[in-house]
C-alpha positions as a Markdown table, in Angstrom:
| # | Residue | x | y | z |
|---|---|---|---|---|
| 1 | Unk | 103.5 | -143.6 | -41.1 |
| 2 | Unk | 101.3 | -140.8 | -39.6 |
| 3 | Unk | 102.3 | -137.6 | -38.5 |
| 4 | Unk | 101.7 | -136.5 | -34.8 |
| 5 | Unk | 98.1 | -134.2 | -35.8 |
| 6 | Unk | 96.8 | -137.7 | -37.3 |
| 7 | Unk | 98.2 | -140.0 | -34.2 |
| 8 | Unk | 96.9 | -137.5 | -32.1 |
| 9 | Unk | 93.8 | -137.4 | -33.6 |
| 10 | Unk | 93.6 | -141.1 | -33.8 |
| 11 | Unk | 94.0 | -141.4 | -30.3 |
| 12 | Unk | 91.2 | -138.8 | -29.4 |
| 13 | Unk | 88.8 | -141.0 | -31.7 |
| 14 | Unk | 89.7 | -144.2 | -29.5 |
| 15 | Unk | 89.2 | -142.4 | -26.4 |
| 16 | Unk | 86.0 | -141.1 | -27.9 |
| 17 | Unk | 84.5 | -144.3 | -28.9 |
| 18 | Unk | 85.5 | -146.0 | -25.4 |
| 19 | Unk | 84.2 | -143.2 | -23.2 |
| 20 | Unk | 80.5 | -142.2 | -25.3 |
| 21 | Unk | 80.2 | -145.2 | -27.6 |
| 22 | Unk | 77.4 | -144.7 | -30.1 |
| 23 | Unk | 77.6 | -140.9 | -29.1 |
| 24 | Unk | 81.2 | -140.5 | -30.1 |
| 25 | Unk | 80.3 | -138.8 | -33.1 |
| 26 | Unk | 77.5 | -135.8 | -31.5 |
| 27 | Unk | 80.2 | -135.0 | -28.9 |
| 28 | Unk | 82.8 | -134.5 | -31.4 |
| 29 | Unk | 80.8 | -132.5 | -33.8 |
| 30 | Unk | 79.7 | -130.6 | -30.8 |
| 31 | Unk | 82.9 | -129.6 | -29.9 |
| 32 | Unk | 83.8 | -129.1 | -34.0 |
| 33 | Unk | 80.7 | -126.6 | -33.9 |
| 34 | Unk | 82.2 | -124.5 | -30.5 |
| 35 | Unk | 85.4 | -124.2 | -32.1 |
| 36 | Unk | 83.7 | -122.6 | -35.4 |
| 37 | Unk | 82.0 | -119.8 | -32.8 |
| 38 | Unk | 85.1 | -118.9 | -31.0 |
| 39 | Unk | 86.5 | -119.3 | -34.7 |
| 40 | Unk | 89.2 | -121.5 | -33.9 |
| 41 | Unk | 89.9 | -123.0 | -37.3 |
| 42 | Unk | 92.6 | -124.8 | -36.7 |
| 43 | Unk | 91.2 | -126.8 | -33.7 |
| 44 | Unk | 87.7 | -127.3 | -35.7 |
| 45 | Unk | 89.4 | -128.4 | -38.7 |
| 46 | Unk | 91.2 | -131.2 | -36.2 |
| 47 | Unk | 87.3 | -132.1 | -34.9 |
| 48 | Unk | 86.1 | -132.4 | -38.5 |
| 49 | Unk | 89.4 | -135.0 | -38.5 |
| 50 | Unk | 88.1 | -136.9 | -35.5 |
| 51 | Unk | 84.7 | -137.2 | -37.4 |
| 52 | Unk | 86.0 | -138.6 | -40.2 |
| 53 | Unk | 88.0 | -141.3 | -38.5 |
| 54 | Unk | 85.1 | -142.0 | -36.0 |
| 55 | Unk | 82.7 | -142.6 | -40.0 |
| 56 | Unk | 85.8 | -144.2 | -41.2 |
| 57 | Unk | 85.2 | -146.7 | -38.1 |
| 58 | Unk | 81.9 | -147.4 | -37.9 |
| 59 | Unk | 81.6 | -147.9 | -41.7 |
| 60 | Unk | 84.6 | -150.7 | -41.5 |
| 61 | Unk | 82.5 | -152.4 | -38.6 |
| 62 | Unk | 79.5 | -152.4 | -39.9 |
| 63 | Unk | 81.3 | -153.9 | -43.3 |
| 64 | Unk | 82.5 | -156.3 | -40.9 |
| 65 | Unk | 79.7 | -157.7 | -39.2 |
| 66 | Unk | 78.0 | -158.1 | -42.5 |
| 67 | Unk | 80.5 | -160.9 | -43.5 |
């Protein structure tokens, strides 16, 4: 079961994928990158989250399509 950080970042990597597609990923290390200049740890350590899920995603659909 997942805690509400990783539902809610879960959620924030669907609505990523759906809305930029391929581009997902820039948008959300561009918004992980704002977050280290206004040195908001906490909201770029939940970015560096979304990035993982959105790798996490692509590399088990690429694995996929493979098969």
């Amino acid at each position: 079961m997942f805690d509400d950080n990783e539902r809610l970042a879960r959620q924030e990597a669907h609505w990523l994928i759906e809305e930029f597609g391929a581009e997902a990923p820039l948008y959300a290390a561009m918004r992980a990158e704002k977050a280290i200049e206004q040195k908001d740890f906490g909201r770029c350590a939940r970015w560096k989250r979304i990035l993982e899920i959105l790798a996490d995603s692509r590399s088990t659909k690429s694995a996929v399509f493979k098969y």
